[in-house]
Backbone as CSV, one residue per row, in Angstrom:
resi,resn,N_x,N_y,N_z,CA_x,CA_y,CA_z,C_x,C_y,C_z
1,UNK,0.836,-1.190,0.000,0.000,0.000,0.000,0.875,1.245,0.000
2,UNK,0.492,2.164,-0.958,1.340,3.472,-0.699,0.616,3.990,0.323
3,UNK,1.382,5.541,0.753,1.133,6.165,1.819,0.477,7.710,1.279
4,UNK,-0.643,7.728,1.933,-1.287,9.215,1.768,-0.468,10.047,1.477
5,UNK,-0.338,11.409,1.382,0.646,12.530,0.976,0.589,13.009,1.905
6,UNK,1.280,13.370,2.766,1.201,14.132,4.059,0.988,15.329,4.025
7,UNK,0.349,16.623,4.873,-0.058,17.612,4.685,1.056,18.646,5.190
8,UNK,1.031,19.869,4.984,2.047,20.504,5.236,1.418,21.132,6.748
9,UNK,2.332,21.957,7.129,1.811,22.130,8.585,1.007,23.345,8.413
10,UNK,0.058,23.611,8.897,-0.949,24.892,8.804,0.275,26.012,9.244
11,UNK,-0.519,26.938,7.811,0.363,28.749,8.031,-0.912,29.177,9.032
12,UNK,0.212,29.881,9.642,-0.034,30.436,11.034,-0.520,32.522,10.837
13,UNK,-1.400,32.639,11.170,-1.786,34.296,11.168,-0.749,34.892,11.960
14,UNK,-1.115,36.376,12.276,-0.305,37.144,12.624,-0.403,37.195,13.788
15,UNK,-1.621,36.997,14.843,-1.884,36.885,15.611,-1.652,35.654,16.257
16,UNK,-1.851,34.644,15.545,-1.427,33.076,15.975,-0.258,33.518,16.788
17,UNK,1.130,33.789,16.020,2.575,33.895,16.460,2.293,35.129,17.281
18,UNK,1.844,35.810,17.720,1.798,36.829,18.656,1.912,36.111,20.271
19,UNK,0.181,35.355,19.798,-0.293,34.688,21.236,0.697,33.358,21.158
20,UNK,1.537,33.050,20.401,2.567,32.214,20.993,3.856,32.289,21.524
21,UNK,4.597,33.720,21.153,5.595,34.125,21.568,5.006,35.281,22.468
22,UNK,4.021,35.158,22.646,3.450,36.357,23.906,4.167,37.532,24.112
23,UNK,3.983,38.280,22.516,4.189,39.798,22.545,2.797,39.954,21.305
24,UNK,3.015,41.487,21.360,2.109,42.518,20.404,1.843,41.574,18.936
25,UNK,0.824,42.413,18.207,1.072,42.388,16.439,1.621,42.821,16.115
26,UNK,2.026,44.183,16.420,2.505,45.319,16.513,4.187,44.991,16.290
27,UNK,4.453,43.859,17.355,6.003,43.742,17.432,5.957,42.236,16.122
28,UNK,4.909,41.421,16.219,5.327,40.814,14.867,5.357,41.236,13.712
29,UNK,4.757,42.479,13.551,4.588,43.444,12.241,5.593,44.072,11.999
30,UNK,6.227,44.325,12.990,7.826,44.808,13.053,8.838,44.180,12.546
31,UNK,8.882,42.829,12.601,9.719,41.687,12.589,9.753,41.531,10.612
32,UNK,8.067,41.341,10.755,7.439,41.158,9.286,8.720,42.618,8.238
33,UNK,8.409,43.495,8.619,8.117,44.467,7.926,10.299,44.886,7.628
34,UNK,10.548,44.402,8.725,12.462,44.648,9.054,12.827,43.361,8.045
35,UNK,11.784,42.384,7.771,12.210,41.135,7.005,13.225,40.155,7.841
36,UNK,12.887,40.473,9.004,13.285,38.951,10.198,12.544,37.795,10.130
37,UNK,11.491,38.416,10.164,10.336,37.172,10.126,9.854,36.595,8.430
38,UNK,10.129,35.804,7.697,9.503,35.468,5.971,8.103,35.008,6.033
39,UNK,7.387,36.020,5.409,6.051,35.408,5.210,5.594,34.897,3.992
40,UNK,4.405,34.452,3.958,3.990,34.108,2.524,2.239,34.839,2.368
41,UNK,2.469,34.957,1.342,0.645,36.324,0.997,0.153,35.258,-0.102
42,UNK,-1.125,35.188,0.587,-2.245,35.060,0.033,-3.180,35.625,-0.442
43,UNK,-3.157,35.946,-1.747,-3.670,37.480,-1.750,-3.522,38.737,-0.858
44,UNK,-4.447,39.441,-0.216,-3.839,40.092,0.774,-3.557,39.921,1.841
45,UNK,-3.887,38.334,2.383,-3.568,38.252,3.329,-2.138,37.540,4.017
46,UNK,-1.289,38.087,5.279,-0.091,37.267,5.388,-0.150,36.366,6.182
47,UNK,0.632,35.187,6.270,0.269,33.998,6.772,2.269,33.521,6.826
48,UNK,2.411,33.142,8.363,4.051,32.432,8.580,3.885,30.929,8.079
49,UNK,5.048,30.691,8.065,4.991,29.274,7.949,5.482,29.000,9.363
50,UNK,4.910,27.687,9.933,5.539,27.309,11.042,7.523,27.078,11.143
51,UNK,7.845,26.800,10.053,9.264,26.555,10.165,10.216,27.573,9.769
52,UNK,9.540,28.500,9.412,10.235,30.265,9.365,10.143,30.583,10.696
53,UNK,8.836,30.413,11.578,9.108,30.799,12.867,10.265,30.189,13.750
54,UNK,10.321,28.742,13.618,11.589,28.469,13.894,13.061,28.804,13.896
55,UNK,13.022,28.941,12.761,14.127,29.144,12.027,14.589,30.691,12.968
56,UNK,13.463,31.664,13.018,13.753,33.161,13.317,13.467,33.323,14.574
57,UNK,13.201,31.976,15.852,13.298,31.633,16.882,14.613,31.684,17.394
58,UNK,15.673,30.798,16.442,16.928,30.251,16.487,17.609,31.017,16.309
């Protein structure tokens, strides 16, 4: 039997990573905007990937 395709990990809002590193939008918009943090747009909206947050954890 092959194996399903595995799913990628849900992109995370702006707020998601806020209430997980328990600061502002304000300061992730900062991050966003200095290009610390890589996002990806969906149309207009921005969305992290979980392993950019990592990455800009580290």
């Amino acid at each position: 039997m092959s194996k399903p395709p595995s799913r990628p990990p849900a992109l995370l809002t702006i707020p998601d990573v806020a209430d997980r590193l328990q600061v502002s939008i304000k300061t992730v918009r900062r991050w966003i905007v200095s290009g610390d943090l890589p996002t990806v747009r969906l149309g207009r909206q921005i969305r992290i990937q979980p392993k950019d947050l990592d990455i800009f954890l580290r």
